[in-house]
C-alpha positions as CSV (number, residue, x, y, z in Angstrom):
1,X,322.9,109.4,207.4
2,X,324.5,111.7,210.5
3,X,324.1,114.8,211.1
4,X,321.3,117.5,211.3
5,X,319.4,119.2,207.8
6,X,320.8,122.4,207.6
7,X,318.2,124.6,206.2
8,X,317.8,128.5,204.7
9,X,314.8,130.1,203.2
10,X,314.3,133.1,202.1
11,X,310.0,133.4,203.1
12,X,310.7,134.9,206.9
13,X,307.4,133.1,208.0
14,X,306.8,131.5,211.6
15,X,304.7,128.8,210.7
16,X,308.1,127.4,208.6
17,X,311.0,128.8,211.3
18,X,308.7,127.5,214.0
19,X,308.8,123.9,212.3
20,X,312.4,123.8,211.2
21,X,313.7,124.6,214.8
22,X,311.3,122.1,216.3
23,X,313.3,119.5,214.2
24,X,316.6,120.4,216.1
25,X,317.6,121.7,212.1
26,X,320.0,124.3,211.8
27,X,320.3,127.3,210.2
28,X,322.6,128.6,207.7
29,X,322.9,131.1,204.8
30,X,322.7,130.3,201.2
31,X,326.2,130.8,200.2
32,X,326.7,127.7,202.6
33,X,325.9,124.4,202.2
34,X,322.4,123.4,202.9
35,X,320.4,120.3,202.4
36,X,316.8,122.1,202.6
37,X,315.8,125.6,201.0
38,X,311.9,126.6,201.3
39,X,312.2,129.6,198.8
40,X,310.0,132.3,196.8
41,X,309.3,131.6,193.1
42,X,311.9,133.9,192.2
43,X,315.2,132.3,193.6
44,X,313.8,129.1,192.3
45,X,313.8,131.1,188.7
46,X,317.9,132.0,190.1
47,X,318.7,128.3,190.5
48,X,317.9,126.9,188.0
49,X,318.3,129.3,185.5
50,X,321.3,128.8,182.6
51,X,322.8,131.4,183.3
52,X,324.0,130.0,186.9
53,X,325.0,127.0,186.0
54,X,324.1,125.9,189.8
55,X,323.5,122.1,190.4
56,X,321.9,120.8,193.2
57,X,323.8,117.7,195.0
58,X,321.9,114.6,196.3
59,X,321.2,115.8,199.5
60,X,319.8,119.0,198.4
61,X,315.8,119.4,198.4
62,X,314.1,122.8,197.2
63,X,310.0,123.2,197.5
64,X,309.0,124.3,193.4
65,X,309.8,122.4,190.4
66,X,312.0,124.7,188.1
67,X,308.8,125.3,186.1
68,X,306.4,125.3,188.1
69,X,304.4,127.9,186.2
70,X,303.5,125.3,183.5
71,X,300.4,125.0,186.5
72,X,300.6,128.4,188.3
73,X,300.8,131.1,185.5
74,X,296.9,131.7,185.1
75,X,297.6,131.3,181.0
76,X,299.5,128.3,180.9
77,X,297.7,126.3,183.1
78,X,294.7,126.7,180.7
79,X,297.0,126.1,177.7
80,X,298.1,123.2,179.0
81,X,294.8,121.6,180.3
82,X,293.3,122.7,176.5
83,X,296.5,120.5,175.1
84,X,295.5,117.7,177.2
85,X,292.2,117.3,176.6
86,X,293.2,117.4,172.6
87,X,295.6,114.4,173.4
88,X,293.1,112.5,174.8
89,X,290.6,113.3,171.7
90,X,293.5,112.4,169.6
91,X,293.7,108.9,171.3
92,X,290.0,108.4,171.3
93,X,289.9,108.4,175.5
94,X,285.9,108.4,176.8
95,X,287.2,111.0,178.5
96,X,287.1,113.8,175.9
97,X,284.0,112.9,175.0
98,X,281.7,115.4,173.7
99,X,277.9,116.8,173.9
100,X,275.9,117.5,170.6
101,X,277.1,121.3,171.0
102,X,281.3,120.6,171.2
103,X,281.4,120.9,175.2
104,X,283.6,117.9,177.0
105,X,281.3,116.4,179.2
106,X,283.7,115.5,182.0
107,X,286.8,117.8,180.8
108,X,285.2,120.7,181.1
109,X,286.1,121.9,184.4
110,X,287.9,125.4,183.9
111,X,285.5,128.6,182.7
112,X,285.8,129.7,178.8
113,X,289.3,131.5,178.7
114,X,291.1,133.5,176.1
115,X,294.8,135.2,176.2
116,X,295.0,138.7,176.2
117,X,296.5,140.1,173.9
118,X,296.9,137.0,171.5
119,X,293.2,135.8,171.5
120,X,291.3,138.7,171.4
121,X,289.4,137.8,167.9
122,X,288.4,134.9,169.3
123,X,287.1,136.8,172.1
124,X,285.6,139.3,170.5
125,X,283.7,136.4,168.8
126,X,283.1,134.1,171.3
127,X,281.7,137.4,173.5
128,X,279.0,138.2,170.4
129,X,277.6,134.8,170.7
130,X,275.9,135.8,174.0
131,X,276.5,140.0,175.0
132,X,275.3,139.7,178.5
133,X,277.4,137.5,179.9
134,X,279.9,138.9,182.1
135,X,284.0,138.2,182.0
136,X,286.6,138.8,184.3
137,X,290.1,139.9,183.7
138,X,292.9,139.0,185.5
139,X,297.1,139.8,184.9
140,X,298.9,136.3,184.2
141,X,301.8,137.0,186.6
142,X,300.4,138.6,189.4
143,X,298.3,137.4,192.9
144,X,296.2,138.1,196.1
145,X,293.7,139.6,193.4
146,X,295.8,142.3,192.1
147,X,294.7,144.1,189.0
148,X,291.8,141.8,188.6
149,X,288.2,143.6,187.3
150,X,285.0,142.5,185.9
151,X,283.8,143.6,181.9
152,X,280.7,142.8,180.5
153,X,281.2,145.7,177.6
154,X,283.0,145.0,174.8
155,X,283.8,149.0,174.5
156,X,285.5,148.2,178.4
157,X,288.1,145.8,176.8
158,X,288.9,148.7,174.6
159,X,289.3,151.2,177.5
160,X,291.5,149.0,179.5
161,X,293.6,149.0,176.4
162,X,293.8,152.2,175.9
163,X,294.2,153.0,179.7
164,X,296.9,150.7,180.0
165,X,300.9,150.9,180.6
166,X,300.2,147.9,177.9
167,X,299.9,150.5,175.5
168,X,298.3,148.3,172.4
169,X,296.9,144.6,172.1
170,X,300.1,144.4,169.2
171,X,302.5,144.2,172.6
172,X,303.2,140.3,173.0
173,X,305.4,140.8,176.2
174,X,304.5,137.7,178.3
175,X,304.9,140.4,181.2
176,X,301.6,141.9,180.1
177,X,299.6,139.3,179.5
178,X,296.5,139.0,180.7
179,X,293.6,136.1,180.7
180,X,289.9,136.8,180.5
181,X,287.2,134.1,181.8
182,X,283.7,134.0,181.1
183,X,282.9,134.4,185.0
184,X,280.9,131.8,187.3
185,X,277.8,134.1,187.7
186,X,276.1,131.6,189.7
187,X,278.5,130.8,192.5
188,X,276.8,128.6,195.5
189,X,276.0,131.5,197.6
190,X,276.1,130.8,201.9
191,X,274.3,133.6,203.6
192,X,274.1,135.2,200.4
193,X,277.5,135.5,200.0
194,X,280.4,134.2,197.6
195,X,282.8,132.0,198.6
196,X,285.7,130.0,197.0
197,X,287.6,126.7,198.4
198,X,291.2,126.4,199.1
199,X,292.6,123.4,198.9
200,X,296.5,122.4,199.5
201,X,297.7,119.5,197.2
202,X,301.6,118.1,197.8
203,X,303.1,116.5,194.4
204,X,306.2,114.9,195.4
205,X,306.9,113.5,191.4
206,X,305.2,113.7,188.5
207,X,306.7,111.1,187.1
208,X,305.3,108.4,188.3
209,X,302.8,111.7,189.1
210,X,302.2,110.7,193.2
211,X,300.1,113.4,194.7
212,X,298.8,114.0,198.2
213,X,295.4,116.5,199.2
214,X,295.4,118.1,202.4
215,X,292.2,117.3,204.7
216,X,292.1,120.9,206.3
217,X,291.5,123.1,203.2
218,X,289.1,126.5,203.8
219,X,286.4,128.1,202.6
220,X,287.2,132.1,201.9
221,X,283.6,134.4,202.1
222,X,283.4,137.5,200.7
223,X,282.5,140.7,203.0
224,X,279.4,141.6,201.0
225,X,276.6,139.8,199.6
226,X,276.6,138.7,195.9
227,X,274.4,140.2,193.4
228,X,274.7,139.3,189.7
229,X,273.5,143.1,189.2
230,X,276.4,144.8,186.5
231,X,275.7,148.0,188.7
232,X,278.2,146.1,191.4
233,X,280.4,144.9,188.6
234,X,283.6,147.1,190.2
235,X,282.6,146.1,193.9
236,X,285.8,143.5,194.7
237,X,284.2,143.2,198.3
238,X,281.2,141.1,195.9
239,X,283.1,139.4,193.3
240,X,287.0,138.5,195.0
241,X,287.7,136.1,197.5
242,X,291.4,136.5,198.1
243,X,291.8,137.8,201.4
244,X,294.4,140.5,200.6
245,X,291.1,142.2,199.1
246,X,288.6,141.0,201.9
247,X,290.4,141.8,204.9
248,X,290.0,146.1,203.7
249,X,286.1,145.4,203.9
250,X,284.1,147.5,206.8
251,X,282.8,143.9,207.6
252,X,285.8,142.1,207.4
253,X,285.6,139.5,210.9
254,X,289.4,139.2,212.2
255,X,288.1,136.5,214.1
256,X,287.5,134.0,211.9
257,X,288.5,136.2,208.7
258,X,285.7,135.5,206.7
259,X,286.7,131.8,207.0
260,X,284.9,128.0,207.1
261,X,286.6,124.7,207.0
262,X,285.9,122.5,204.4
263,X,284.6,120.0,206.9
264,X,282.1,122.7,208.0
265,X,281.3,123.1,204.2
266,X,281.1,119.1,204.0
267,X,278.1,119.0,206.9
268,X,276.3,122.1,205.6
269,X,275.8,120.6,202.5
270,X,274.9,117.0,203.3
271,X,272.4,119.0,205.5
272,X,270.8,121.2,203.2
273,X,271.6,119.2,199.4
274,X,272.4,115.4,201.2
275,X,274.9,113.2,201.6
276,X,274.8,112.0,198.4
277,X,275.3,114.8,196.1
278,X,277.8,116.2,198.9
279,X,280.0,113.0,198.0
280,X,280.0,113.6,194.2
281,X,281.2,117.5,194.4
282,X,284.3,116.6,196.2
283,X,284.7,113.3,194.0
284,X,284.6,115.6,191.4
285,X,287.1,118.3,193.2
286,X,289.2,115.4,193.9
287,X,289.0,114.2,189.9
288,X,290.2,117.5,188.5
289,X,293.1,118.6,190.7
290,X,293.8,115.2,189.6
291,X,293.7,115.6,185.7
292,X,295.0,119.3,185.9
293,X,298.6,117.8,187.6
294,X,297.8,115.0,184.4
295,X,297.6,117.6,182.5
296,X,301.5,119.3,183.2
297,X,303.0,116.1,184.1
298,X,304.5,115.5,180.1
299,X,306.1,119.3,180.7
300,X,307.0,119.9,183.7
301,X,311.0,119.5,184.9
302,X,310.3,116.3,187.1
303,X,313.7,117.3,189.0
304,X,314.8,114.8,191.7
305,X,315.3,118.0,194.3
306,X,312.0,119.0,194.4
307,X,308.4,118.5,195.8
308,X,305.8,121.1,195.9
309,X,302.7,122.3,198.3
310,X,300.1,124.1,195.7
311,X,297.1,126.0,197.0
312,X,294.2,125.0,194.8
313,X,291.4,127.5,194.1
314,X,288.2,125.8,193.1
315,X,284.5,127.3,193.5
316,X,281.3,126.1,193.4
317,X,278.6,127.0,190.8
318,X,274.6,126.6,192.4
319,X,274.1,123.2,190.8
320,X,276.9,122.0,192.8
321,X,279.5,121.9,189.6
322,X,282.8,122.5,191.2
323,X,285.4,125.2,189.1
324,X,289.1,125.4,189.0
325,X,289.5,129.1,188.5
326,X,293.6,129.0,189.3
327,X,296.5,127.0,191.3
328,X,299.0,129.1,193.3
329,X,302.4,128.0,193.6
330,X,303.4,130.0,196.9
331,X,300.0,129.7,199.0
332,X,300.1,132.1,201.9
333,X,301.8,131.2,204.7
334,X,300.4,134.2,206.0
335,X,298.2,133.9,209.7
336,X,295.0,136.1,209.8
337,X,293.7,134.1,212.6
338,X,294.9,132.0,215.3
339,X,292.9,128.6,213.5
340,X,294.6,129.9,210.2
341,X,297.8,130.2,211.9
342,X,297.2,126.5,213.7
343,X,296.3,124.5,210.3
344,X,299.6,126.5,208.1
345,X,301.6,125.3,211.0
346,X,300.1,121.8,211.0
347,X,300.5,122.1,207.1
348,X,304.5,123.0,206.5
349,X,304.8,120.0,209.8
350,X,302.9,117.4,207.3
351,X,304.6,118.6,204.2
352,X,307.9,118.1,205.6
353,X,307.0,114.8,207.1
354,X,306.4,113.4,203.5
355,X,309.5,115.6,201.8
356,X,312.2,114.8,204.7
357,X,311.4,111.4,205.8
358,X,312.4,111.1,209.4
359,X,314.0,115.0,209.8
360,X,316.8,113.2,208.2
361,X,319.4,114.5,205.5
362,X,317.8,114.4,202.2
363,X,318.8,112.0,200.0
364,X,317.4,112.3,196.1
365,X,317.5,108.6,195.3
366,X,314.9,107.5,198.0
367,X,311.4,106.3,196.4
368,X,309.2,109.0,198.0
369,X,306.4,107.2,198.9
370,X,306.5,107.3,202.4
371,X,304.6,104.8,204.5
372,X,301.2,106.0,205.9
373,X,301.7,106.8,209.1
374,X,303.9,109.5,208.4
375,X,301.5,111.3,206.4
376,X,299.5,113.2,209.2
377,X,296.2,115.1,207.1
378,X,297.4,114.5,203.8
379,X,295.7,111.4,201.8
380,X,296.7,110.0,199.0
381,X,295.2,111.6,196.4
382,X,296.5,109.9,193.2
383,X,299.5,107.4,192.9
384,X,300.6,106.5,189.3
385,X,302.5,103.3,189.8
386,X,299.7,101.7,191.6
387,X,296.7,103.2,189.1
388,X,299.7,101.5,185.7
389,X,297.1,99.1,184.1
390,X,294.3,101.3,184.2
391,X,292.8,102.1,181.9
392,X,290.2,105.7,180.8
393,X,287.3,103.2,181.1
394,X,287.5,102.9,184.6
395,X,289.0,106.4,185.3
396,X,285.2,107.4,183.3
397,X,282.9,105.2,185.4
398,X,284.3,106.9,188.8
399,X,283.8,110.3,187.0
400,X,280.1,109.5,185.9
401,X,279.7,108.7,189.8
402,X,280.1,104.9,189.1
403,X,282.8,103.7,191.9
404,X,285.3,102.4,191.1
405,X,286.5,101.2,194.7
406,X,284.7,101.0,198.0
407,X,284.1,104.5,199.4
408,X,286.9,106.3,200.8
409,X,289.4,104.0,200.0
410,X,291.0,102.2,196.7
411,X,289.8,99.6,194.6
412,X,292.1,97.3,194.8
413,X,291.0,95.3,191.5
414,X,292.0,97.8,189.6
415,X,295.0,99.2,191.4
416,X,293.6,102.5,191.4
417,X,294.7,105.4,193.9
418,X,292.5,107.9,194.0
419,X,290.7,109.2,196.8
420,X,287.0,108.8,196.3
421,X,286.6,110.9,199.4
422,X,287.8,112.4,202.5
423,X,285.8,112.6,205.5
């Protein structure tokens, strides 16, 4: 089709300006017509909300899903993956299979978590089975660590209550809601410190769900070193990751901001815990991005317009368990350091690769699955047309560490498209 992508967006970021002009794209405002819009969550709320009535024409391509939050709203990404896992009970899948105590033995990948207000007996009783254990709270709606704290008190819970513009656990307001997770207290500590992974995964449908994970994810260190000791509980510089919070710390390196990439991680551990074990933990990472996007796909608006670039948050317990703690819808395009600034840059140029084949005008009826070349540090992570036939058994054996496909690479037998790693 002739002509240039005309594009607006409302996130005034130079790692996404940078890579529209290098296209030879032009600019224009919203009220005109434009084939490409990178936008906050919020306008995506305005476009495709009733009230506007707006529809999007076939060579018009936004970067959320309308819902979106059905995966990045803390609360209803764990209502969701607790739906899922019944389905699959329900159909009698291996897969939500069960020890002798009730716990999934290969769905159990996100930390005990209750909604605040609404499951606060539950809680209460689930917190009485074992008093020491420590919980963190965090506000459904909100990010970069904001309004986050740690409780291992039940008379805390009733403080923040108290204390709180919430004014009483009776409020129901989604606005208020809050989630509270029995917290990992024994994260995989690297020079005694805690650390999470972030990892960027691009869904361009869900259904057929076709998903892509970035090679060049990151490790984000925390300033101080961890100590499980409840006297540190309210010491954010211990416990919180996010770099919004970090970056405040008297230790805080603007150099490399407190940073690794995963490939560093990748070599330190076949070093210290071997190759082999190294291999399984990001199977496994790989396996649950995989069944969390599974785990939306039946409720999420699978519009044609739309693809989406999610930054994962996973962390790592000390027996080499890997944790999804959240998914974030709008991952910072933010720069703390010229390598941070090199690999978002790199990023937004691969994502658009795959979304805007060839820089050209959109077009909504194309197949989006581009060919490989095109596909820079992204792998395919998980492509449903290609996995159709297969079935839980096989999906189990790669979980229990049985491959199903040569290393690295599909098994082409069973037409499976995960990744089993990524160098």
């Amino acid at each position: 089709m002739a002509g240039k992508v005309k594009w607006v967006t409302d996130i005034e970021k130079s790692v996404l300006i940078n890579n529209f002009e290098k296209r030879g794209w032009v600019q224009v405002t919203e009220s005109e017509d434009w084939n490409f819009y990178w936008m906050s969550v919020q306008t995506i709320r305005n476009i495709f909300s009733v009230e506007t009535g707006y529809r999007l024409s076939d060579d018009q391509i936004v970067n959320h899903f309308p819902n979106h939050y059905e995966l990045t709203r803390k609360d209803l990404m764990v209502k969701n993956i607790k739906r899922y896992r019944k389905e699959l009970e329900k159909e009698g899948s291996p897969l939500a299979e069960k020890d002798e105590n009730g716990k999934y033995l290969y769905l159990d990948f996100v930390p005990v978590t209750y909604m605040l207000p609404a499951d606060y007996n539950l809680f209460v009783e689930e917190f009485r089975k074992s008093p020491s254990s420590t919980w963190i709270m965090k506000p459904c709606g909100k990010a970069q660590g904001k309004g986050i704290f740690l409780i291992n008190k039940l008379s805390q819970i009733k403080k923040w209550s108290r204390d709180s513009k919430t004014s009483s656990f009776v409020s129901q307001s989604t606005k208020e809601a809050y989630v509270i997770s029995l917290y990992i207290n024994n994260p995989l500590l690297i020079g005694g410190r805690k650390f999470d992974l972030r990892l960027y995964v691009l869904v361009s449908t869900y259904r057929p769900l076709r998903c892509y994970m970035y090679k060049l994810g990151f490790c984000r260190f925390c300033t101080v070193k961890y100590t499980p000791s409840t006297s540190e509980l309210d010491n954010m510089f211990v416990h919180l990751t996010n770099v919004a919070i970090q970056k405040h710390g008297e230790d805080y390196n603007h150099i490399h901001g407190g940073k690794w990439t995963v490939s560093n991680l990748r070599l330190y551990l076949e070093s210290t815990r071997g190759k082999e074990v190294t291999s399984k933990l990001f199977d496994e990472i790989h396996w649950i991005i995989v069944q969390s996007l599974k785990a939306v796909a039946p409720v999420m608006n699978n519009d044609k317009h739309c693809f989406e670039c999610y930054g994962y948050d996973i962390i790592i317990d000390d027996r080499l368990k890997p944790w999804l703690i959240e998914v974030n819808a709008s991952p910072s395009l933010t720069s703390s350091t010229a390598n941070d600034r090199i690999l978002k840059y790199n990023l937004i140029n691969d994502t658009l690769n795959i979304a805007v084949p060839n820089g050209e005008i959109p077009d909504c009826k194309w197949n989006k699955s581009p060919p490989k070349e095109v596909l820079g540090n992204y792998e395919v992570l998980y492509d449903e047309e290609l996995a159709q036939g297969d079935g839980a058994d096989r999906e189990l054996r790669s979980r229990s560490g049985q491959s199903v496909g040569p290393r690295g690479g599909r098994s082409r037998d069973s037409g499976r498209a995960v990744l089993t790693t990524w160098k």
